[in-house]
C-alpha positions in Angstrom: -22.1 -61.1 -70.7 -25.3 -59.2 -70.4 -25.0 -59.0 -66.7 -21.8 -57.2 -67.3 -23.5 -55.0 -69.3 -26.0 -54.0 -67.0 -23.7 -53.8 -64.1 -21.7 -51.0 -66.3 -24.8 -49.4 -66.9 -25.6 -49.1 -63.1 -22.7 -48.2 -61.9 -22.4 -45.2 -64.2 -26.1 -44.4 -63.5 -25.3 -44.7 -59.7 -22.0 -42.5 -60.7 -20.4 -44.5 -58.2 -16.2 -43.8 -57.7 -16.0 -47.1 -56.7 -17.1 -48.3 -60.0 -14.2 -47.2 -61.7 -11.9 -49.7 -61.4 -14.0 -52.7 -62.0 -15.2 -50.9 -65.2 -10.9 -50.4 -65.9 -10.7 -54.1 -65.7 -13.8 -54.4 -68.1 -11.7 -52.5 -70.6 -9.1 -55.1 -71.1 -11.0 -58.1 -70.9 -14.7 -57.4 -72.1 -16.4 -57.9 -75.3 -16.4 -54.8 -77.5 -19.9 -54.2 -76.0 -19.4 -54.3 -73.1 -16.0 -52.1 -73.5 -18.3 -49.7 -75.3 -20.7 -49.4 -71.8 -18.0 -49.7 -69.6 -16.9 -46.3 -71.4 -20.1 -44.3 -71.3 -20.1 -45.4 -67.7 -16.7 -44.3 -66.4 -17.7 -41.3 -68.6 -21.4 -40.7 -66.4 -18.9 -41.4 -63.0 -15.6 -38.9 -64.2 -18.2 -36.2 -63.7 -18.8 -36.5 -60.5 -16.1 -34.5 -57.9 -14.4 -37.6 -56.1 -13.7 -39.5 -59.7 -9.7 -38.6 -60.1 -9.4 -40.0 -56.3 -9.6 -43.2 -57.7 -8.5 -43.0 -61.6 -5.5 -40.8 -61.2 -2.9 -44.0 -60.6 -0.2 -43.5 -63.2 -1.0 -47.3 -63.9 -4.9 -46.2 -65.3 -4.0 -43.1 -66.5 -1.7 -45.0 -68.8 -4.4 -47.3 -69.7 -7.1 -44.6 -70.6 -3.8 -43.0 -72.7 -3.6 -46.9 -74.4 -7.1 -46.6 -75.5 -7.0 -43.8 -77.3 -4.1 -45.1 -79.2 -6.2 -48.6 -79.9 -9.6 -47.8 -79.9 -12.0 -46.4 -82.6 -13.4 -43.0 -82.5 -16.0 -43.6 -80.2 -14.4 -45.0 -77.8 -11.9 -42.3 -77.9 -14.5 -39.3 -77.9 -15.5 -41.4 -74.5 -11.8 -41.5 -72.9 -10.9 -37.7 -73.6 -14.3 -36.7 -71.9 -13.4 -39.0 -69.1 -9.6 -37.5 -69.3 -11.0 -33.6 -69.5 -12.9 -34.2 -66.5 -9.8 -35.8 -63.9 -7.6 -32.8 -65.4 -10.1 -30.4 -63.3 -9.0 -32.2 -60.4 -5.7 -31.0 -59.4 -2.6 -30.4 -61.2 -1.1 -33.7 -60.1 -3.5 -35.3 -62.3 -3.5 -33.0 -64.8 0.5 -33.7 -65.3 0.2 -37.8 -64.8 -2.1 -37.0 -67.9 0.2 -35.0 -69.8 3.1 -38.0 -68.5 1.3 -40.8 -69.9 1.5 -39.1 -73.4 -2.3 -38.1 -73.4 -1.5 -34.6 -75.3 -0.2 -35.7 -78.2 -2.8 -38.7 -79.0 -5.6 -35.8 -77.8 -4.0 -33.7 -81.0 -4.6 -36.0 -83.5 -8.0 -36.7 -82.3 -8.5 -33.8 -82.2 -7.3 -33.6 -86.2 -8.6 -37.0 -87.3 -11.5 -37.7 -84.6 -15.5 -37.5 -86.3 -17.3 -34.3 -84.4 -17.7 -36.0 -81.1 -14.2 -37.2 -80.6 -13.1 -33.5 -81.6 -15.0 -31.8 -79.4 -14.2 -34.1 -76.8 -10.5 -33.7 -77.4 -10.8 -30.1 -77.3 -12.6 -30.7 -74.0 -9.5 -32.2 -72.4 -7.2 -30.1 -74.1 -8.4 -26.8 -72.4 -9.0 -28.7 -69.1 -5.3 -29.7 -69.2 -4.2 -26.5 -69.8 -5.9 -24.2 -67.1 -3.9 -22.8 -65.0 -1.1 -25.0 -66.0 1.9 -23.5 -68.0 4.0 -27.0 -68.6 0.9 -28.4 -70.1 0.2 -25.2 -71.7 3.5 -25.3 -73.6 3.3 -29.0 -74.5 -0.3 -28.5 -75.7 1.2 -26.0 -78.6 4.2 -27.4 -78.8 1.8 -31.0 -79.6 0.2 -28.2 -83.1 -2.9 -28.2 -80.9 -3.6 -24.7 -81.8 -4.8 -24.5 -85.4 -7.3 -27.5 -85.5 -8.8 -25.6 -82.1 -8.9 -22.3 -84.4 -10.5 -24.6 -87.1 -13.1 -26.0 -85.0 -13.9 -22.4 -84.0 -15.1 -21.6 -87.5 
């Protein structure tokens, strides 16, 4: 167990693409811990330009999607970072996001969520939106818009 630990915390370090999917299979069948790294790690690696090249399967979208219906608040905060940034990578992604049911479970984090996981939702939110009407629409249609104006004030 702690050498899955530290192999989550190098690959996110390394912000290596090609950790993503061994750090998806850590998500469904690592201890919480190790869940928990596995998150900040994909979270370190969805920053980097080439992330949505691998993560953007309809399959892991789904997954990430899953985990912010199961998980607690942390965990979730990590996801919709991890979402936000593969939205900014093309608009096929951005819709498998939207597909997989991501807007509406990004609302009520975004309404329920401590600080972090608001702020991240917000995050994915807007990134799901630019320059993409469809998501746009969904987005307000999902009552997106007054806890954005709340967390504004």
């Amino acid at each position: 167990a702690d050498g899955r630990n530290r192999a989550a915390d190098a690959l996110g370090n390394l912000a290596s693409v090609d950790g993503l999917r061994p750090l998806l299979r850590l998500l469904s069948t690592g201890s919480s811990e190790e869940k928990s790294k596995a998150f900040r790690a994909m979270h370190r690696i969805a920053q980097s330009k080439d992330a949505h090249v691998v993560v953007a399967t309809s399959e892991e979208v789904r997954l990430l999607v899953r985990i912010l219906v199961n998980r607690d608040s942390d965990d979730k905060a990590h996801v919709a970072w991890v979402l936000g940034y593969l939205a900014m990578s093309s608009d096929d992604v951005k819709c498998a996001i939207a597909q997989a049911g991501a807007v509406e479970e990004l609302v009520r984090l975004l309404n329920t969520g401590a600080e972090e996981a608001k702020t991240s939702a917000a995050f994915a939110l807007g990134r799901l939106a630019w320059n993409n009407h469809a998501n746009q629409s969904a987005i307000a249609l999902a009552g997106a818009v007054e806890p954005l104006m709340t967390l504004l004030m």
